[in-house]
C-alpha positions as a Markdown table, in Angstrom:
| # | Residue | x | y | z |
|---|---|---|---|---|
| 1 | Unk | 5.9 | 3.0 | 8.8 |
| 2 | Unk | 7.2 | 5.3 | 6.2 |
| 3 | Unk | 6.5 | 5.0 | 2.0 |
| 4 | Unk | 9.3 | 3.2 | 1.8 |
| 5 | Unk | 8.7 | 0.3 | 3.7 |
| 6 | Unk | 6.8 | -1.1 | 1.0 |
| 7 | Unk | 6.8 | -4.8 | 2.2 |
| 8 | Unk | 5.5 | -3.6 | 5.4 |
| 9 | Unk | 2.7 | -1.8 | 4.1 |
| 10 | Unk | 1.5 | -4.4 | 1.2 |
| 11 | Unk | 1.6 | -7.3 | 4.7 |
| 12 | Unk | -0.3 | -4.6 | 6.6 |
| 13 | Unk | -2.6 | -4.2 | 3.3 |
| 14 | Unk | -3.3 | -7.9 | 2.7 |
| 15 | Unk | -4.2 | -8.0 | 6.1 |
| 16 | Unk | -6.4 | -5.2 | 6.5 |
| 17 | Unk | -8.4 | -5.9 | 3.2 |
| 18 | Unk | -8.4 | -9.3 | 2.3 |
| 19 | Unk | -11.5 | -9.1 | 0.2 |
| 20 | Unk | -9.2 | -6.2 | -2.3 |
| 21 | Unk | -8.3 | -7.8 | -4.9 |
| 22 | Unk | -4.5 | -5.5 | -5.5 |
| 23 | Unk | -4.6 | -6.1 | -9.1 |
| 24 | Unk | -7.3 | -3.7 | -9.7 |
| 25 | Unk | -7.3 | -1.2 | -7.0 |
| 26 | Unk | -6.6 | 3.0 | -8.9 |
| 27 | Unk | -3.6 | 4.9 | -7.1 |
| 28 | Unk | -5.8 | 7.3 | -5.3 |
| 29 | Unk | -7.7 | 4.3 | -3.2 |
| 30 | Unk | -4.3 | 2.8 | -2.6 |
| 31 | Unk | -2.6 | 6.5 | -0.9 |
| 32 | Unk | -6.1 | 6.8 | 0.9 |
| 33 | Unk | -5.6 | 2.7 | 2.5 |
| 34 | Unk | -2.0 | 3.3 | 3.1 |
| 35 | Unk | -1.9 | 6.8 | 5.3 |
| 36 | Unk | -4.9 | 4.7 | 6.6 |
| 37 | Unk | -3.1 | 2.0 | 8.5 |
| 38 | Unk | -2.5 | 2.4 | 12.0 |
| 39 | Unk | 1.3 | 2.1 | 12.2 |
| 40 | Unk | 1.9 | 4.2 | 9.0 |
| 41 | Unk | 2.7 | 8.1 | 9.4 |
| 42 | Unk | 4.7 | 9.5 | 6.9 |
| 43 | Unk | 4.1 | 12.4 | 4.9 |
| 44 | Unk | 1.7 | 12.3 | 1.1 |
| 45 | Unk | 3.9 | 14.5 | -0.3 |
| 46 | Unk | 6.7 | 12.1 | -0.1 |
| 47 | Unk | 4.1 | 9.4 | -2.1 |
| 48 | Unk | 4.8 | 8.9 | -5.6 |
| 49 | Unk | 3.5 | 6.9 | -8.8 |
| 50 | Unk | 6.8 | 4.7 | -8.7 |
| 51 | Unk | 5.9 | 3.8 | -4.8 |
| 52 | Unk | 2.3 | 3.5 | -5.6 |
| 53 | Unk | 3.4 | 0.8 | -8.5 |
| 54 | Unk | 5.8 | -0.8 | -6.0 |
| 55 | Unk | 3.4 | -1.1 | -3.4 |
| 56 | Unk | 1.0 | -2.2 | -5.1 |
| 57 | Unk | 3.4 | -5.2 | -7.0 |
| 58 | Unk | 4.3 | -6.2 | -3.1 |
| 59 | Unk | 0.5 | -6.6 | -2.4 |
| 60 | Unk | 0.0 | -8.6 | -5.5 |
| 61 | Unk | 3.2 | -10.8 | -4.3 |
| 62 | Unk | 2.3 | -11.0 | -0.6 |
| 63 | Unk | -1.1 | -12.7 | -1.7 |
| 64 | Unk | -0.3 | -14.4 | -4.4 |
């Protein structure tokens, strides 16, 4: 998985913590969970605020 398969990664999120609540999680815990998963490998320097946002409105969508 790369940044920009955000849908992939908010699935893989939801997933792997069910007891987050992705409404209140800071950007910095969010980059740390996502180069976490086990299928993601991409590089941080490609990771942005705008991807962080978008992630994080998929997460809030997938469990929602």
């Amino acid at each position: 998985m790369k940044w920009t398969d955000i849908n992939d990664i908010a699935i893989e999120l939801s997933e792997a913590r069910p007891e987050v609540d992705p409404t209140r999680i800071n950007f910095v815990d969010l980059m740390n969970w996502v180069m976490a998963l086990p299928d993601f490998s991409d590089d941080p320097k490609h990771c942005g605020e705008k991807i962080l946002e978008a992630i994080q409105q998929a997460w809030i969508d997938e469990v929602a």
